[in-house]
C-alpha positions as CSV (number, residue, x, y, z in Angstrom):
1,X,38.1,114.8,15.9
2,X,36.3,111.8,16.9
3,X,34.1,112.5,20.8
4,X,36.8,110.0,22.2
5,X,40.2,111.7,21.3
6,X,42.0,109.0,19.5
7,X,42.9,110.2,16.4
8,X,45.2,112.2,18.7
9,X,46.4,109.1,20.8
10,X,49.1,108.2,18.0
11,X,50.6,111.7,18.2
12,X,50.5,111.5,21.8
13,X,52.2,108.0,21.8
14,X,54.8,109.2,19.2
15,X,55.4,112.1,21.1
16,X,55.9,110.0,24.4
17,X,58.2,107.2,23.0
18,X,60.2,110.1,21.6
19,X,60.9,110.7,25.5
20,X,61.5,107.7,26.7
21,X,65.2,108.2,25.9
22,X,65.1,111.2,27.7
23,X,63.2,109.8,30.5
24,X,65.7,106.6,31.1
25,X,68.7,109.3,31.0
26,X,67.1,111.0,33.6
27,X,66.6,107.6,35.4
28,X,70.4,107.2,35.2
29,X,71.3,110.4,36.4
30,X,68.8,109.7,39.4
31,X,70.2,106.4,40.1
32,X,73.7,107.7,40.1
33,X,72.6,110.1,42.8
34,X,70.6,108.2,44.4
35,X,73.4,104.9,44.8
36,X,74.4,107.1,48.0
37,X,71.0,106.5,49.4
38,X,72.7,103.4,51.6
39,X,75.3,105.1,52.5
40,X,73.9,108.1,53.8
41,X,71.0,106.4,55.5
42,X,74.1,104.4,57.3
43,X,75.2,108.1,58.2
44,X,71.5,109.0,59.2
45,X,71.2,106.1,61.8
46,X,74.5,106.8,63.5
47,X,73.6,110.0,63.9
48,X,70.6,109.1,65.1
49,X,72.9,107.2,67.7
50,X,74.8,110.2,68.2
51,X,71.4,112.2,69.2
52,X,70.5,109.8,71.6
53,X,73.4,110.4,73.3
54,X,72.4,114.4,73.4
55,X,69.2,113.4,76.4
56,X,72.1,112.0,78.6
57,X,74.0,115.2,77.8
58,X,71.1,117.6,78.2
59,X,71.0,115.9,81.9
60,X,74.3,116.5,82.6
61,X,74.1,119.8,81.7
62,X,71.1,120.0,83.8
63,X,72.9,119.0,87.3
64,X,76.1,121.9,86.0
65,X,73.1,124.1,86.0
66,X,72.0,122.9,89.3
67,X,75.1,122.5,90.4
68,X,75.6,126.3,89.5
69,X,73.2,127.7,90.4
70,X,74.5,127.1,94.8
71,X,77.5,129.3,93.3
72,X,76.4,132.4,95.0
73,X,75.7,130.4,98.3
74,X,79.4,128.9,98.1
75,X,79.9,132.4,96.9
76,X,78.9,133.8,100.4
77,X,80.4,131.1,102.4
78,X,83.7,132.1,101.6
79,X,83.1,135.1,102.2
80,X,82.1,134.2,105.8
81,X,85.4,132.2,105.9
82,X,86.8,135.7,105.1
83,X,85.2,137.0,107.7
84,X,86.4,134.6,110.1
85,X,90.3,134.7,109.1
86,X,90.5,138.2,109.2
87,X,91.1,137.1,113.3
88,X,94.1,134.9,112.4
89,X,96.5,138.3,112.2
90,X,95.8,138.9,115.9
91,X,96.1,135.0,116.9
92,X,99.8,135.3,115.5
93,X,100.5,137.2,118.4
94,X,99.2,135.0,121.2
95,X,101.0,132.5,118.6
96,X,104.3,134.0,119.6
97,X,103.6,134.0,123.6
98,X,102.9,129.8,123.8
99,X,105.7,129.6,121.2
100,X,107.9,131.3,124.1
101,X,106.1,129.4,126.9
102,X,106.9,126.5,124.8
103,X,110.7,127.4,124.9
104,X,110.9,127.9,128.3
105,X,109.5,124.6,129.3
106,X,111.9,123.1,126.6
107,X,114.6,125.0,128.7
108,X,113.2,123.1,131.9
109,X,113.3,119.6,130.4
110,X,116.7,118.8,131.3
111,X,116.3,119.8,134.6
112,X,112.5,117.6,134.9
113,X,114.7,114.6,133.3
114,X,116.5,115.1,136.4
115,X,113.9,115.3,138.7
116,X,112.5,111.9,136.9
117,X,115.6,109.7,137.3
118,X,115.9,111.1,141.1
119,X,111.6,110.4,141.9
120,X,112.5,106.4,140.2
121,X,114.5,106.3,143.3
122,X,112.1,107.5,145.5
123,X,110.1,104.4,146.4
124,X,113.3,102.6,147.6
125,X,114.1,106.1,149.0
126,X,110.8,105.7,151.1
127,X,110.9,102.3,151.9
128,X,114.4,102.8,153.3
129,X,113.2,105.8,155.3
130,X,110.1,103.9,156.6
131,X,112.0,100.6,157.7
132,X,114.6,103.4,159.5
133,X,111.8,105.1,161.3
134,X,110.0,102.0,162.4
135,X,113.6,101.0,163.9
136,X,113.5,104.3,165.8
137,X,109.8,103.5,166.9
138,X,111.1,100.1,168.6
139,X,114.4,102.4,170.4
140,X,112.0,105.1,171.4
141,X,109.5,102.3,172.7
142,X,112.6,100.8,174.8
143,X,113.8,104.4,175.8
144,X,110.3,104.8,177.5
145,X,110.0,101.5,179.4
146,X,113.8,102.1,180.0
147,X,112.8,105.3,181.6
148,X,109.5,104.6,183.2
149,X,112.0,101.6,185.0
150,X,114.4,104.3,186.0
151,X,111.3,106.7,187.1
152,X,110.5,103.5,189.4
153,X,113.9,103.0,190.5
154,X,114.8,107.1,190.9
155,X,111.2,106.7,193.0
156,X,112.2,104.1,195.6
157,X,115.8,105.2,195.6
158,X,114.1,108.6,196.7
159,X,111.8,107.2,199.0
160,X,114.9,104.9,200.6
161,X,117.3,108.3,200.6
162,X,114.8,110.5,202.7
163,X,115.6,109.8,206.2
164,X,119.1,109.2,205.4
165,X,118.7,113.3,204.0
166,X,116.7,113.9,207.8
167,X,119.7,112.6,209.1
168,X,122.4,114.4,207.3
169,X,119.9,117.5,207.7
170,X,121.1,117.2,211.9
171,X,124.8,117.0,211.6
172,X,126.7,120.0,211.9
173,X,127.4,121.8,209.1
174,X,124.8,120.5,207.0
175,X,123.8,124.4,206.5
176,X,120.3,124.1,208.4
């Protein structure tokens, strides 16, 4: 054995090309395997795409939870709206009273029709009335200066009949 090792190197070599058939199988075989490479690194990227898309669904998620968690405060609301129905049973009741009121005034309408048509008439009514009274204003204004004239005239036929009524007061059988 030489201090540099190359009485061995020929073995070594021999035993190395004796390989190399081996070797360039194995190569095959990993080439076979490895001609999906492409193909799943095409797979790799859109899933990659398809992970991206997870943030946006993590933040949805995120405002459900939110969203969720003013459950019990919706939760207690209702229950307050409950709480404030429970009345409703009794307003029935009172329900049933206006819903008779209200028949009773649909009873009347026929009746208040009435009473409209007749109140269109009214102003005519009352302008008829009003020219009437005036009328009997201007009578009753002539019946007083007809009868102040005949207080005037009664007057001085009075005052003209006294001592004719001295004189008939003399003759006999006036009664005096």
């Amino acid at each position: 054995m030489t201090p540099f090792g190359i009485e061995s190197v020929p073995a070594d070599v021999a035993k190395t090309l004796r390989t190399l058939p081996a070797v360039a199988d194995r190569l095959e075989a990993i080439a076979d395997s490895t001609s999906e490479l492409s193909a799943m690194r095409e797979g790799i990227d859109g899933l990659g795409a398809d992970t991206r898309t997870l943030t946006g669904i993590a933040e949805d998620v995120g405002r459900i939870a939110k969203a969720l968690d003013q459950l019990p405060t919706i939760d207690d609301r209702v229950g307050a709206v409950a709480e404030d129905t429970s009345v409703l049973p009794q307003m029935t009741s009172v329900l049933a009273s206006v819903d008779a009121r209200m028949a009773k005034i649909e009873e009347a309408v026929p009746a208040l029709v009435e009473v409209q048509q007749h109140l269109a008439d009214l102003p005519e009514t009352i302008e008829t009335l009003g020219a009437g009274i005036e009328r009997l204003g201007n009578l009753m204004d002539r019946l007083l200066t007809s009868m102040d004239t005949l207080d005037a005239g009664v007057g001085s036929l009075q005052t003209s009949m006294e001592p004719i009524g001295r004189i008939a007061d003399r003759l006999p059988g006036s009664g005096s």
